[in-house]
DSSP file (Angstrom, degrees, kcal/mol; ACC not computed):
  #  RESIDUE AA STRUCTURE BP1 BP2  ACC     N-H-->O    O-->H-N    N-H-->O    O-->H-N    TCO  KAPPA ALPHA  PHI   PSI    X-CA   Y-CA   Z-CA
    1    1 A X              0   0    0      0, 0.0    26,-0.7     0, 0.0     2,-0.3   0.000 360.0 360.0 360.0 138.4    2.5   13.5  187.8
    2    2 A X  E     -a   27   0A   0     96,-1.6     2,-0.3    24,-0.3    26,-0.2  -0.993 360.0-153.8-136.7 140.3   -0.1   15.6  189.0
    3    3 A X  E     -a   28   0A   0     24,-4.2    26,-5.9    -2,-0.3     2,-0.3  -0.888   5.7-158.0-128.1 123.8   -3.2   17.6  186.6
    4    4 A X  E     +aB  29  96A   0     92,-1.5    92,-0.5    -2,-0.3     2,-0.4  -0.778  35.9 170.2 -91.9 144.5   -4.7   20.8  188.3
    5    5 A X        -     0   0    0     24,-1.0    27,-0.6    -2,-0.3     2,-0.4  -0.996  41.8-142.9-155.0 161.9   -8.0   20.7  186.2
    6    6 A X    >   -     0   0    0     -2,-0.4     3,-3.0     3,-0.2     7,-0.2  -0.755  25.7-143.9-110.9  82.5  -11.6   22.6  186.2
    7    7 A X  T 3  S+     0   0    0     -2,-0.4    -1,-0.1     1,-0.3    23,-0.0   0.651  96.9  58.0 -29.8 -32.7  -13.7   19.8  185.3
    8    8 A X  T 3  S+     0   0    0     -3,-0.1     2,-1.0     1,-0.1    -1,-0.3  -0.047  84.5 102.5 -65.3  13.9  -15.7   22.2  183.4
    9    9 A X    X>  -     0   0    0     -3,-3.0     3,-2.9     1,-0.1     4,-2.1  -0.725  66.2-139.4-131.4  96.8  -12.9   23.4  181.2
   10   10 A X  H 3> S+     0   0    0     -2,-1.0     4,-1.1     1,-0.3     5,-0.2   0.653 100.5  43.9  12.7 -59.1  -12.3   22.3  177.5
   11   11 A X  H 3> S+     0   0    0      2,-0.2     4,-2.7     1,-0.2    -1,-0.3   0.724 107.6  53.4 -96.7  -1.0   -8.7   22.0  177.8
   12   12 A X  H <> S+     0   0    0     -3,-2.9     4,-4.7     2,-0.2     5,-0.3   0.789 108.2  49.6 -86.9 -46.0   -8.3   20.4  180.9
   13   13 A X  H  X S+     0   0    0     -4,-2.1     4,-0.7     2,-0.2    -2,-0.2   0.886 116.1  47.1 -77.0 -11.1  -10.6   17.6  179.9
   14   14 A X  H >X>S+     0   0    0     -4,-1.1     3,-4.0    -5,-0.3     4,-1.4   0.930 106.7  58.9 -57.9 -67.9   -8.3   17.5  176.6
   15   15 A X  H >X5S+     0   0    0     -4,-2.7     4,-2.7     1,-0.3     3,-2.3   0.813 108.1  38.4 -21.9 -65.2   -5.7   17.6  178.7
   16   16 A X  H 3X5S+     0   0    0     -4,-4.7     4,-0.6     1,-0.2    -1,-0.3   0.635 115.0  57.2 -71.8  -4.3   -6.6   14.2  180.8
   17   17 A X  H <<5S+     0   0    0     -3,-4.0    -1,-0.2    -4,-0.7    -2,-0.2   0.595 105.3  50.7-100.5  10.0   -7.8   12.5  177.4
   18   18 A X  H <X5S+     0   0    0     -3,-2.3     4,-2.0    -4,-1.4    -2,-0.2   0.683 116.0  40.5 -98.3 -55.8   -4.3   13.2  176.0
   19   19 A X  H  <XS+     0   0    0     -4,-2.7     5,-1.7    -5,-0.6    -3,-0.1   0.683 114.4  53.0 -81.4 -15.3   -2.5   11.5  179.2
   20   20 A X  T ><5S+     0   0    0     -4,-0.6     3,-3.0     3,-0.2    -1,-0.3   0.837 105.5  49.7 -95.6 -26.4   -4.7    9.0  179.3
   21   21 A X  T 345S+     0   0    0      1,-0.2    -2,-0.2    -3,-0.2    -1,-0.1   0.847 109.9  53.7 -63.9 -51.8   -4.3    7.9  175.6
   22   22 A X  T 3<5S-     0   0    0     -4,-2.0    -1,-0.2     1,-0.1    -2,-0.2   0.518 113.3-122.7 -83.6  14.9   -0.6    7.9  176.2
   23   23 A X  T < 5 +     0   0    0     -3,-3.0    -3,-0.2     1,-0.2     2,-0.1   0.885  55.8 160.8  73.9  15.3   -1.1    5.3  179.6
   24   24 A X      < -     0   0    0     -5,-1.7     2,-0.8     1,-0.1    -1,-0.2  -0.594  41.3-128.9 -93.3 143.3    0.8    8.1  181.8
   25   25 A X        +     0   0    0     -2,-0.1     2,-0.2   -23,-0.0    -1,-0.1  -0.678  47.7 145.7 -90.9 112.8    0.1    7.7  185.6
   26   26 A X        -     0   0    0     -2,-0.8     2,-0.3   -10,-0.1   -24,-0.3  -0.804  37.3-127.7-129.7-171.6   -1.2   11.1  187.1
   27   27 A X  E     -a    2   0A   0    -26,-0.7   -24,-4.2    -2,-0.2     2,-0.7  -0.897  22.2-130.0-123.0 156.6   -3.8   12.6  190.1
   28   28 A X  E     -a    3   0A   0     -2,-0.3     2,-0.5   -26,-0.2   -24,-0.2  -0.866  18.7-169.7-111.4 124.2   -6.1   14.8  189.6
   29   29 A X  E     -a    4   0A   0    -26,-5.9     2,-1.1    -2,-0.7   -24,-1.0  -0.897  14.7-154.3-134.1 138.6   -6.6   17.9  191.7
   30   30 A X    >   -     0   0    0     -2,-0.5     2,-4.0   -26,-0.2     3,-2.3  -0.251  16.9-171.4 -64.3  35.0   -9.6   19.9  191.3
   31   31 A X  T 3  S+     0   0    0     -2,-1.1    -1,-0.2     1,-0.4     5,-0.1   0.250  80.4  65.4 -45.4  -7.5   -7.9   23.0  192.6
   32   32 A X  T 3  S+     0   0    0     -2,-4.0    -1,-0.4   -27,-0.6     3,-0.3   0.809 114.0  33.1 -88.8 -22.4  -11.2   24.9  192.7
   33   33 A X  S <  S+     0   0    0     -3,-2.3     2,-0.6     1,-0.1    -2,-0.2   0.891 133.0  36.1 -77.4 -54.3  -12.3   22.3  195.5
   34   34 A X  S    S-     0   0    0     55,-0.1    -3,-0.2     3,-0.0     3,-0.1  -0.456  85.3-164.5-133.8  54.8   -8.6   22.1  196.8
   35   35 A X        -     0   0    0     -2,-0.6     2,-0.6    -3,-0.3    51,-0.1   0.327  23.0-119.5 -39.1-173.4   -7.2   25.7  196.3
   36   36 A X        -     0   0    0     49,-0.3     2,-0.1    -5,-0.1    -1,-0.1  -0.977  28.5-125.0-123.6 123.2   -3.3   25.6  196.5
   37   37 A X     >  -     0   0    0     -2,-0.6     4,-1.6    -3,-0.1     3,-0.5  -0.442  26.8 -91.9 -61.5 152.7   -2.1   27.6  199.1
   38   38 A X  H  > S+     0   0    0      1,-0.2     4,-1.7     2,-0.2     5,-0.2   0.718 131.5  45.3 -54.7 -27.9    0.6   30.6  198.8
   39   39 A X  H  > S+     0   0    0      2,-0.2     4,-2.1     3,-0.2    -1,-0.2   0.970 113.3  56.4 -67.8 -51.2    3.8   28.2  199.4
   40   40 A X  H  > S+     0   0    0     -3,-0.5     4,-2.9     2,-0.2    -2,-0.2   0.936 113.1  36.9 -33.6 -66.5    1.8   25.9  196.8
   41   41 A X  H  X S+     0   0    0     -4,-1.6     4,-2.0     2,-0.2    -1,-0.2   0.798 111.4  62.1 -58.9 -28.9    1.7   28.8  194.0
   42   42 A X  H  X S+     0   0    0     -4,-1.7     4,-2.8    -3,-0.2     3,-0.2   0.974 114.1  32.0 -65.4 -59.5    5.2   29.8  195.2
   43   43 A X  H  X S+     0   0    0     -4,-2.1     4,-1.7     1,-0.2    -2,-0.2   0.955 117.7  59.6 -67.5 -56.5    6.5   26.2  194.1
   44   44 A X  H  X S+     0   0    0     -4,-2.9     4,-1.1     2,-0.2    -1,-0.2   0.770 105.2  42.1   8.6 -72.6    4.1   26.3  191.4
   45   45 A X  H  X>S+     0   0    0     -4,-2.0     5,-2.2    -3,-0.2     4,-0.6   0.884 116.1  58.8 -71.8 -50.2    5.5   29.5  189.8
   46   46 A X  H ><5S+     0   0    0     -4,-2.8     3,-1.8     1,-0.2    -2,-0.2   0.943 112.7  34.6 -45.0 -68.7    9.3   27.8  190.5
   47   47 A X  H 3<5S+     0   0    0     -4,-1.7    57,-0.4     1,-0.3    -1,-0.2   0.792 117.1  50.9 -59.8 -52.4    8.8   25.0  188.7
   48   48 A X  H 3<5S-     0   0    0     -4,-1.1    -1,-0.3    -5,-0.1    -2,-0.2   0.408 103.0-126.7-133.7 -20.8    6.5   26.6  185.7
   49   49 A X  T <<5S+     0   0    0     -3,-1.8     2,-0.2    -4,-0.6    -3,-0.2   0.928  70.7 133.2  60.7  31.1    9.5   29.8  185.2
   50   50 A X      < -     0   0    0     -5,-2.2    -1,-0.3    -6,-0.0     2,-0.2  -0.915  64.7-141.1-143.2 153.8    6.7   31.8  185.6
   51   51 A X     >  -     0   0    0     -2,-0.2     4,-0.8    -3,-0.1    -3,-0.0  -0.487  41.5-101.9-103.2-163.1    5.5   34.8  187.5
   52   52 A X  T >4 S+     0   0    0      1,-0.3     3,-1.7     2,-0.2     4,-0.2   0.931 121.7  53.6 -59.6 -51.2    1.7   35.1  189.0
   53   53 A X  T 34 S+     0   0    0      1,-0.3    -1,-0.3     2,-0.3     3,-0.2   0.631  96.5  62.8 -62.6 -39.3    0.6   37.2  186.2
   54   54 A X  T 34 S+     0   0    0      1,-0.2    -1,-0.3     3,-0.0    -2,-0.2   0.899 112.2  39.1 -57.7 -29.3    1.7   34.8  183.7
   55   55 A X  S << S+     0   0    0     -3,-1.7    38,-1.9    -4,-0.8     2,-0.4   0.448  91.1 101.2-108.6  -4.5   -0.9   32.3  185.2
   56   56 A X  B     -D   92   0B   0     -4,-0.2     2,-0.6    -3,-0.2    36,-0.2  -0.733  64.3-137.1-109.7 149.3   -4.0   34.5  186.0
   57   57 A X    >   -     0   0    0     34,-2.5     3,-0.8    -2,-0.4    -1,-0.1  -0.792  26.5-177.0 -94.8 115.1   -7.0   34.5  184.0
   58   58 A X  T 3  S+     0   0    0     -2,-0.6     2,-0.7     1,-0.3     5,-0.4   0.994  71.4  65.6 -84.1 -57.7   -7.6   38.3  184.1
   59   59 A X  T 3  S+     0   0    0      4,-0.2     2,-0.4    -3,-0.1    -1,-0.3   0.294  80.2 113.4 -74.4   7.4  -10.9   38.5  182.1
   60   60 A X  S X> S-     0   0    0     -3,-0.8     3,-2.9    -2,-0.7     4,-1.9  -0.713  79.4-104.2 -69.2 148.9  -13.1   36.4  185.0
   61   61 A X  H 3> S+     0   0    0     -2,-0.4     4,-1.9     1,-0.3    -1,-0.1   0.684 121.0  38.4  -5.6 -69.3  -15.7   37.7  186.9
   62   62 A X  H 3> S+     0   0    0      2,-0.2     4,-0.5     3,-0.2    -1,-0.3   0.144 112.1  54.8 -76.0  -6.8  -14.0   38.0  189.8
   63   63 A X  H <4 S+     0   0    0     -3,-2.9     6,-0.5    -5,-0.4     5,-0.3   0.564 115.2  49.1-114.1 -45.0  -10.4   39.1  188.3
   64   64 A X  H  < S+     0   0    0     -4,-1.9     3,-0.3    -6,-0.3    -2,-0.2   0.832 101.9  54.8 -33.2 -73.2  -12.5   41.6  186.9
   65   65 A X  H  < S+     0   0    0     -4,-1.9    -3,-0.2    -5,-0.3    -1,-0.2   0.954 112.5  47.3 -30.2 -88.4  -14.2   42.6  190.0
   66   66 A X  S  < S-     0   0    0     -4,-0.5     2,-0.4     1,-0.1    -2,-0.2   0.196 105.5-122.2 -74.4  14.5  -10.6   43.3  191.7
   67   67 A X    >   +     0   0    0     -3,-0.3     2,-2.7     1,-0.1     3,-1.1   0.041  54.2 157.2 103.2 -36.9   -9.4   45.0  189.2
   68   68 A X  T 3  S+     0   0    0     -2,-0.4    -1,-0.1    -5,-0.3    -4,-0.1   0.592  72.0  69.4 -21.6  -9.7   -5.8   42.5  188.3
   69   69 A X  T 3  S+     0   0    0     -2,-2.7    -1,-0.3    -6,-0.5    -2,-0.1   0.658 102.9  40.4 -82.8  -6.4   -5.6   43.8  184.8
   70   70 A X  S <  S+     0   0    0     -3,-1.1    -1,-0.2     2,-0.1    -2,-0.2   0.403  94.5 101.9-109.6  -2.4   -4.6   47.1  186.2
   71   71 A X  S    S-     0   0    0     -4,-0.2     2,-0.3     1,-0.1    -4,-0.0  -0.461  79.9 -88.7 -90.2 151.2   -2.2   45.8  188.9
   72   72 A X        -     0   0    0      1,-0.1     2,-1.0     2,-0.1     9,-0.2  -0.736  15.3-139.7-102.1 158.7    1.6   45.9  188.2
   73   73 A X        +     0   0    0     -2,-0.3     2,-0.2     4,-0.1    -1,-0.1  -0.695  63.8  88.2 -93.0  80.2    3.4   43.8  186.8
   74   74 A X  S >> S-     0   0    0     -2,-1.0     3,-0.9     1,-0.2     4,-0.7  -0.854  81.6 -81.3-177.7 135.5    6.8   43.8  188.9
   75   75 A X  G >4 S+     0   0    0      1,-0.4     3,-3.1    -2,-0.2     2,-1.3   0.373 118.4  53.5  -3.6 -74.6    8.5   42.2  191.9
   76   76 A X  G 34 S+     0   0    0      1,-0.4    -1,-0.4     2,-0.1    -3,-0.1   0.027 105.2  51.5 -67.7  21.0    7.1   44.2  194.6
   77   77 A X  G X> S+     0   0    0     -2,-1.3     3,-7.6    -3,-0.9     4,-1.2   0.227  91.2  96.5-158.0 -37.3    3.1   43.6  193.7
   78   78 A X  H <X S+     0   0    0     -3,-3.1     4,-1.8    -4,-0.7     5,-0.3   0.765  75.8  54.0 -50.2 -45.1    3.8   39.4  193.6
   79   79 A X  H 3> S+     0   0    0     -4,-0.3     4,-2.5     2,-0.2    -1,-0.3   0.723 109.0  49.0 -54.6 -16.6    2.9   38.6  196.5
   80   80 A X  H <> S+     0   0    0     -3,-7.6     4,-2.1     1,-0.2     5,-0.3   0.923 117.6  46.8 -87.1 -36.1   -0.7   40.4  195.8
   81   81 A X  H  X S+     0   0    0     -4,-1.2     4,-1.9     2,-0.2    -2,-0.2   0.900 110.5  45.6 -14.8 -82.5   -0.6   38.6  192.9
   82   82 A X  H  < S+     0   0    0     -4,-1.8    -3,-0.2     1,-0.2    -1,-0.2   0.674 114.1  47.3 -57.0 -61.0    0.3   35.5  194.5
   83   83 A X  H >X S+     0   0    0     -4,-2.5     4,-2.2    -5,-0.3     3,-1.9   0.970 113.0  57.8 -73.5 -38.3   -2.7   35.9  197.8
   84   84 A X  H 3X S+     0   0    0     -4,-2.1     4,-4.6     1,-0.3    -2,-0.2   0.973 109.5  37.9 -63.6 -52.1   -5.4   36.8  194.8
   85   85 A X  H 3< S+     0   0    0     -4,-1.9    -1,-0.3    -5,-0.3   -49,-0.3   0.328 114.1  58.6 -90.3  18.8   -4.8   33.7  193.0
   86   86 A X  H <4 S+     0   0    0     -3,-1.9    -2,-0.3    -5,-0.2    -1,-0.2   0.467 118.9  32.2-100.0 -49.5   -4.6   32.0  196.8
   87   87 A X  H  < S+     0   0    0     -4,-2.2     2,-0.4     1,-0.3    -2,-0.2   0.872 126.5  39.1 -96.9 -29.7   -8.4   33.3  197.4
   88   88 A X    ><  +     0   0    0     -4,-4.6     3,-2.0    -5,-0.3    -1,-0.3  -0.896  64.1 170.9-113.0 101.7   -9.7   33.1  194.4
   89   89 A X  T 3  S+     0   0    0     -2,-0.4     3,-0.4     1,-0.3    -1,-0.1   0.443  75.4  80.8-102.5 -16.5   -8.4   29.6  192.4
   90   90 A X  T 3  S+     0   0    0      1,-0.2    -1,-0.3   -58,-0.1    -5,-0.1   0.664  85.6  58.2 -52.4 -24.3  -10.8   30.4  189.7
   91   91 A X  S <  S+     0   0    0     -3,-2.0   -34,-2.5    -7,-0.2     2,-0.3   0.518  82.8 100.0-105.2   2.9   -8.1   32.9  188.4
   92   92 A X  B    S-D   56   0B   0     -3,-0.4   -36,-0.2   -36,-0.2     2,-0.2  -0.644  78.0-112.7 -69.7 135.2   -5.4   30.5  187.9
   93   93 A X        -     0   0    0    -38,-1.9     2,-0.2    -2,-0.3    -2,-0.1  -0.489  46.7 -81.6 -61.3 140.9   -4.8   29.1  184.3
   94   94 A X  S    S+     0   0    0     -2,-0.2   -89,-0.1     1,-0.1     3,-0.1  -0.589  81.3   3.8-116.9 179.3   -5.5   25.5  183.4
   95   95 A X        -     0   0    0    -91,-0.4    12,-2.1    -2,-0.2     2,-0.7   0.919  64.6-157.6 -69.8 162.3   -4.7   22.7  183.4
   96   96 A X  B     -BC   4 106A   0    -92,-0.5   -92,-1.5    10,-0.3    10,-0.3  -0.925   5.2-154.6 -99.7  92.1   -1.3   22.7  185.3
   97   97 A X        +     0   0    0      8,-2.6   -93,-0.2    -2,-0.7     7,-0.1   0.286  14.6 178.9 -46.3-159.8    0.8   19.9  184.6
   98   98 A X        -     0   0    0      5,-0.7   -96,-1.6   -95,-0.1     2,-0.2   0.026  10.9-168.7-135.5  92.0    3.5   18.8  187.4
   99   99 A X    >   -     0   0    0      4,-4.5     3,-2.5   -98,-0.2   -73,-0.0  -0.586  33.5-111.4 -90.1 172.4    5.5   15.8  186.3
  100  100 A X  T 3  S+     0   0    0      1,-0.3    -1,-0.1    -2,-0.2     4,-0.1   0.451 104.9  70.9 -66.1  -8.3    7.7   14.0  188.9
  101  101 A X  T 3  S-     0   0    0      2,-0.1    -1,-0.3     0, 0.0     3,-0.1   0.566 121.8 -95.2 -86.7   2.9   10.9   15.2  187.3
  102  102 A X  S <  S+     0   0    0     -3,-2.5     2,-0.4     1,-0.3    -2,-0.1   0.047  84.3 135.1 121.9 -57.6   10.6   18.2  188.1
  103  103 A X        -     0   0    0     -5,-0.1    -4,-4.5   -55,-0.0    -5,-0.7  -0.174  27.0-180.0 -27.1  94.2    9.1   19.3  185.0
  104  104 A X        +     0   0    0    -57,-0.4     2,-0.2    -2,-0.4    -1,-0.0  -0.684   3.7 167.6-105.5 167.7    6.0   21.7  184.9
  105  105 A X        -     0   0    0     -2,-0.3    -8,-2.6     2,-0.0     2,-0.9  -0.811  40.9-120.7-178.9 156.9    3.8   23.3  182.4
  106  106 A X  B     -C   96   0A   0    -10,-0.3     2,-2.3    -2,-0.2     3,-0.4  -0.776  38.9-158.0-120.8  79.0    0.5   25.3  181.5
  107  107 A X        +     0   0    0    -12,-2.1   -92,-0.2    -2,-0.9     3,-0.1  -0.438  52.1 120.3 -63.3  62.2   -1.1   22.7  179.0
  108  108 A X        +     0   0    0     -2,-2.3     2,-0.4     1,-0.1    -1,-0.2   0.450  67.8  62.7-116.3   8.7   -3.4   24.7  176.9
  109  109 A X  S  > S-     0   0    0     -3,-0.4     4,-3.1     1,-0.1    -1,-0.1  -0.986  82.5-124.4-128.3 169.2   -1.6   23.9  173.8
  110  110 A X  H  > S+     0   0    0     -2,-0.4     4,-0.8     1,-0.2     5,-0.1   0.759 110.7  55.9 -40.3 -33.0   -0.9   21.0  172.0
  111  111 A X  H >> S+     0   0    0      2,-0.2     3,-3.0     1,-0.2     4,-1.4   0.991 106.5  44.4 -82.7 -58.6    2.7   21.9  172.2
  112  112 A X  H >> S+     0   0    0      1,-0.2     4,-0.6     2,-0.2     3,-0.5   0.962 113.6  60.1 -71.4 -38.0    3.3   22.1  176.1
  113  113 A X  H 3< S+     0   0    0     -4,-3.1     4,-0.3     1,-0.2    -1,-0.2   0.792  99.7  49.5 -14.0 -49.4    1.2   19.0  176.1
  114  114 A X  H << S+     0   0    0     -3,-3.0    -1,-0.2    -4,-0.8    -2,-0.2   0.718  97.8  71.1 -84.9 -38.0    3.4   17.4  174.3
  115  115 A X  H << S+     0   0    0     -4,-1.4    -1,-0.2    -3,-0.5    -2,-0.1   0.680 104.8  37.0 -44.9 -33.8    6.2   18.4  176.5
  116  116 A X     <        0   0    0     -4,-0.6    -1,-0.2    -3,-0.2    -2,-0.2   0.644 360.0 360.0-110.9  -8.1    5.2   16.2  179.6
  117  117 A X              0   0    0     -4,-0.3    -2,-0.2    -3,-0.1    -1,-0.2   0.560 360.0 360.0 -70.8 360.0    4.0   13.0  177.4
């Protein structure tokens, strides 16, 4: 199992005091240190049922900045999607589950938490 986390972020550090409580073996990657590359987010997005826009935090600085709240939302535009959240890893949602079955999910509630424990 592997935890995308922002060390700085409220639910992330829930996140790892949730997995750790239940003994689960994971890594941590700091994804703002160790952005994911576009093949990364592409596998990412597979696993998770999700498109890019499901996952970016529109309202940062920088999301802001470039506009992404205005971009559309539809097949041809993913890939700008897709390089934004490639350059900037600050606009990805957290934390990012990835268990080893195969199983992903966007832990920021209790419920998809619960989902990979």
């Amino acid at each position: 199992m592997e935890i995308w986390i922002n060390p700085k972020c409220s639910k992330c550090r829930t996140a790892i005091s949730e997995l750790d409580a239940a003994g689960m073996g994971y890594t941590v990657r700091r994804y703002l240190e160790d952005p994911p590359s576009v093949a990364e987010l592409e596998q990412i997005l597979a696993r998770l049922g999700l498109e890019p826009w499901d996952i970016t935090r529109v309202d940062e600085p920088v999301g802001k900045e470039l506009g992404v709240k205005q971009w559309p939302k539809e097949a041809a535009e993913r890939g700008r999607w897709i390089a934004a959240l490639a350059e900037h890893p600050i606009l990805i949602q957290r934390p990012i589950i990835t268990a080893d079955d195969g199983h992903a999910v966007v832990a920021r509630t209790p419920e998809a938490l619960k989902s990979v424990l």
